[in-house]
N, C-alpha and C positions, 0 to 999 in steps of 0.2 A: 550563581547557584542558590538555589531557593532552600532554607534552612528547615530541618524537619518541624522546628516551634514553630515556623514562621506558615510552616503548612497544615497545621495542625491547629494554629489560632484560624488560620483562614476556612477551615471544615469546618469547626464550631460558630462562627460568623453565618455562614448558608444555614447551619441548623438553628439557630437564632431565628434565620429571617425565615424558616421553612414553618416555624412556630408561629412568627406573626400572620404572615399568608395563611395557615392555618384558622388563626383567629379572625383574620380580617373585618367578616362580616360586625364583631363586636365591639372592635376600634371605632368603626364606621360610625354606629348608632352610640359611644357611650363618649363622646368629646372628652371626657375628663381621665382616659386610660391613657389620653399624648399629651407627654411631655413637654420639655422646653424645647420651644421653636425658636428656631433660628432665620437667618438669611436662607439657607440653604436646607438646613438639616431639621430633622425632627427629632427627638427623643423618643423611645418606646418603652416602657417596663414592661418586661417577660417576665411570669411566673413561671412554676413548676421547672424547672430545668435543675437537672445531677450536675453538677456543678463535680470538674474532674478531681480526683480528689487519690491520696496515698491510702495504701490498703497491706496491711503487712502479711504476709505469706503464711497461710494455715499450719503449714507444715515445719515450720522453723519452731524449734520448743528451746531456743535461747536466745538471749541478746538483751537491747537495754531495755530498761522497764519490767522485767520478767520477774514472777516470786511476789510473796504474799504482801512484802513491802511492810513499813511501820507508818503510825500515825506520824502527819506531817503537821507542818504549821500553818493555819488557815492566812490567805494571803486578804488585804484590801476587803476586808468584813464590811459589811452591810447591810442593810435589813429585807427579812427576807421576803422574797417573791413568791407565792406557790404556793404547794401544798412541801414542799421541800424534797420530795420525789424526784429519783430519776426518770425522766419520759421514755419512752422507746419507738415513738413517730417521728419522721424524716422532719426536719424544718422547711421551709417553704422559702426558695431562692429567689428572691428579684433582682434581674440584669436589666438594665437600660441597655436599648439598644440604639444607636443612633444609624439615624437612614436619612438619605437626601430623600428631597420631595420626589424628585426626577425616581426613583425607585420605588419608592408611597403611588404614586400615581400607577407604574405598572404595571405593579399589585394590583391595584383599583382597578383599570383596564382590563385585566386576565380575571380578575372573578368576576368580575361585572359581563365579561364577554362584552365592552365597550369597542365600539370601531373607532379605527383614527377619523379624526375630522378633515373631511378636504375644505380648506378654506379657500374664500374668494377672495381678489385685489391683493397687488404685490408691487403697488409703486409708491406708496407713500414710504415708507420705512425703510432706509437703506442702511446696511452693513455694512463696514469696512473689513474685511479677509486677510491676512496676511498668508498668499501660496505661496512654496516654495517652486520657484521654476529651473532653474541651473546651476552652475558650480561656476567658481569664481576662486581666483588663487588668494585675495585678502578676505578680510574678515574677522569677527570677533570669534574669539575661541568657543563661544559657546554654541558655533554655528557646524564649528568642523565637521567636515565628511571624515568619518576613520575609516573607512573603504575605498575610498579613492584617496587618497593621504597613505595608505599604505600600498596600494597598486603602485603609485608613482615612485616610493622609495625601493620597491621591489623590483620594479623595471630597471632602475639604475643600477640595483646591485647585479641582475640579472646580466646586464651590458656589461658593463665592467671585469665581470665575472669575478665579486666578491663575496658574491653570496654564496653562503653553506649552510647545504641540509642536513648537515648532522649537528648545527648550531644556528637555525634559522633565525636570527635576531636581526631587524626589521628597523632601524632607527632612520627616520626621515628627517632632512636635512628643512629648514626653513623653507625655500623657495617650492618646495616638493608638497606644500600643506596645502590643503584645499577646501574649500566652505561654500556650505548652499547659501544661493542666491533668492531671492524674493523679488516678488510684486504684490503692492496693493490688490486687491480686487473689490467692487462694489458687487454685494448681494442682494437681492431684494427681499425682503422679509416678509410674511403676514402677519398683519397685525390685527389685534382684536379688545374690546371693551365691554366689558360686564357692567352692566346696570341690576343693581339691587333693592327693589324697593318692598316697603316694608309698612303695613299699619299698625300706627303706636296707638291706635283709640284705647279705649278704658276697657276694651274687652281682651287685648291681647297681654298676659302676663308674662312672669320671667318665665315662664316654664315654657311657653310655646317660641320666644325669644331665644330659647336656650337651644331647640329644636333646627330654628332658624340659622344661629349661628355655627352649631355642628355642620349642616347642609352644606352650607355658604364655604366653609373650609374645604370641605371636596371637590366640591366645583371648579374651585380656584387651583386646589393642586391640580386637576385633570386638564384646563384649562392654561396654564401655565406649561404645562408640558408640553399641549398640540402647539401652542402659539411663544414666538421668539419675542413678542411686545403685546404684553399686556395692561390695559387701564381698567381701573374699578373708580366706578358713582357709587352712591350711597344718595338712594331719596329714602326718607321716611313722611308720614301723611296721617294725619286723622284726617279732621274736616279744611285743611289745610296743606301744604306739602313744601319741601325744603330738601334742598341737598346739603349733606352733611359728610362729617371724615367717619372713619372705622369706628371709631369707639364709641363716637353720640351714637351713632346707628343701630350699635348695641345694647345702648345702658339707656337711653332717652326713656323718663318712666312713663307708663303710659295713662292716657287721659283724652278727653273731648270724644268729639262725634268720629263718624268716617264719610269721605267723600272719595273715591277711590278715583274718579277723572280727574281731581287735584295732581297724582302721582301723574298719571302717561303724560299731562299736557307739559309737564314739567321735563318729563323723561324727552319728551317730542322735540321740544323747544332744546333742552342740551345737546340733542342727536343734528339737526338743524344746525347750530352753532358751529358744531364741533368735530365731526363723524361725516365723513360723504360716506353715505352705504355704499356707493360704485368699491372704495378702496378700504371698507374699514368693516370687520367680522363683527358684526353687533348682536350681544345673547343681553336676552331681558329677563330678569327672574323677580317676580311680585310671589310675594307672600304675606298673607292676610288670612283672619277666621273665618270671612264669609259672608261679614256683615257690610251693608252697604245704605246709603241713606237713598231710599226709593227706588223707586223703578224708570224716573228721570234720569237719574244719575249712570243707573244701572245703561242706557240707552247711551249714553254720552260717553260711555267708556266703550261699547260696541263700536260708535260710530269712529274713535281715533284709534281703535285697531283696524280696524278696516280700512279708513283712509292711509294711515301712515304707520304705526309702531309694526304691524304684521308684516307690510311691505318693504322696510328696510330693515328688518333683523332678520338674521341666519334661525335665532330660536327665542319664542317669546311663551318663556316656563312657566305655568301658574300655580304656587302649594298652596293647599288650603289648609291652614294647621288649625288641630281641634281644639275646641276651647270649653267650658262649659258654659261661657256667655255669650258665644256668638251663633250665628242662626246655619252658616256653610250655605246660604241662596246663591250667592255668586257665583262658586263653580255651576253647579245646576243650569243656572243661566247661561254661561261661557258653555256649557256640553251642549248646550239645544241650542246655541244660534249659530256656535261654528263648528258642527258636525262635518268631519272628513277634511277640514283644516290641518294641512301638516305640521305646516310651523308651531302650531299652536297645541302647547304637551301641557296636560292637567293631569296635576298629582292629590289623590289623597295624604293627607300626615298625620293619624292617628295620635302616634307617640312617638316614641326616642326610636323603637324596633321598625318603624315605618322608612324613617331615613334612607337605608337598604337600599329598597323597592326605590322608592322617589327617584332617589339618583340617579338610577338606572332608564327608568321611565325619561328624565330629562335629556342625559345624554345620551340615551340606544341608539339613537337615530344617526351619529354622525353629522351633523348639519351643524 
């Protein structure tokens, strides 16, 4: 039986989450409104919420506290705060709220109007199942059937003709207990791998970095959700390129030139190693200002989407985040050479308020 608290904490939980879904779009764009993350869960603070609260009855003109009252003894004195006024404005309430990514994401899904992804290849990855298939008279207690455990002891009573319904008590004898049975099952899973890459030349600052790794976090939860096995790269590249863990990727300061075919050949070559596209969901996401050294370069990075990164990824994302030192030629270029390319999503990134859009723009497509 489900306790009136215990249903009443659970209504206020939905209007908790009805407040963040509410806000969503501003979680999205402002990285620093979430919380501590977890394995699993995320942190949110909620503002503005009435927090339930006792209210004593207009109508009652007795009881405790009532009357003009005497001066009392000031308690734990200390210096004072204010103008030393009473306010008469509500206070402003934050609740954290904790939500698993697996519900952060379908949030994300439902405002975004995201489609699920149908992924490709389903033999590299296999899962072990534990189904239950039948009943079996041993077994550990934590397995019992209480409906057929009590069928059985009822039949006997039934026979016997012990049993009474005007005292239906039901007590099964050992032999009479019953437990589901199992099988293994192997599943096959799809699995998938994000490639992140990123220019750390001297034009990109923390703010556009910052931009980046808001992005990056959505993606991963949306992405983590469609797919049961997920891997993350990490290349970062000026006029050089290197795969790295999470954190250089994000704090690495920035400095040197840019050579942006330093990244794909690097991303090509781990893909090659590691990834048969036949069986492995591969999303590419570069993000960079725009800058790029020549129009050599520029041609060199054409030619290894075309030969290879376009044709064995699901989606090869490109944000151009704004900078005030970099030129934004490259998308420009990528819009005029691969006009009507599907795979191939170019996003503007303004600012922090661009995110939004971007996200959407990358995964609308389902692929």
């Amino acid at each position: 039986m489900i306790k009136k608290i215990d249903r009443d904490h659970h209504r206020f939980k939905q209007i908790l989450r009805g407040r963040i879904r509410k806000d969503l779009k501003r979680y999205v764009t402002h990285r620093e409104l979430l919380g501590r993350k977890g394995r699993d869960y995320v942190s949110i603070p909620v503002s503005h919420i009435n927090i339930p609260h006792f209210r004593l009855d207009p109508r009652q003109t007795k009881g405790i506290g009532q009357g003009d009252g005497a001066e009392g003894t000031p308690i734990a004195v200390g210096p004072a705060n204010g103008d030393g006024k009473a306010g008469n404005a509500p206070g402003e309430h934050i609740i954290e709220v904790e939500l698993t990514l697996e519900e952060l994401a379908q949030m994300l899904g439902e405002e975004l109007e995201l489609p699920n992804i149908e992924p490709k290849g389903k033999k590299t990855v296999i899962t072990v199942k534990d189904r239950y298939t039948g009943i079996r008279n041993a077994g550990p207690e934590s397995l019992r059937h209480f409906k057929r455990t009590y069928k059985e002891a009822l039949k006997r009573q039934i026979i016997s003709q012990t049993y009474n319904s005007k005292s239906p008590v039901v007590i099964p004898f050992r032999e009479e207990r019953r437990y589901r049975s199992w099988q293994d099952k192997q599943l096959p899973e799809s699995n998938a791998v994000i490639f992140y890459m990123m220019d750390v030349s001297g034009s990109m600052g923390d703010e556009q970095k910052e931009i980046v790794r808001t992005e990056a976090f959505w993606i991963d939860t949306w992405l983590h959700f469609q797919y049961k096995q997920v891997q993350v790269r990490y290349i970062i590249h000026d006029a050089i390129a290197r795969e790295v863990d999470q954190h250089t990727f994000f704090h690495t300061a920035e400095s040197g030139g840019t050579i942006i075919s330093s990244a794909y050949k690097l991303c090509n070559q781990i893909i090659n190693d590691n990834y048969d596209p036949e069986e492995w969901n591969i999303y590419l996401f570069h993000f960079s200002d725009g800058d790029n050294w020549g129009e050599l370069d520029t041609n060199e990075c054409f030619d290894i989407l075309e030969s290879s990164l376009l044709l064995k990824s699901n989606l090869f994302c490109y944000g151009q985040v704004e900078s005030p030192y970099g030129s934004g030629q490259f998308l420009y270029d990528l819009r005029e050479r691969f006009t009507g390319e599907d795979k191939l999503i170019l996003s503007e990134i303004q600012d922090k308020d661009a995110i939004y859009d971007s996200i959407k723009q990358f995964l609308g497509k389902g692929k």
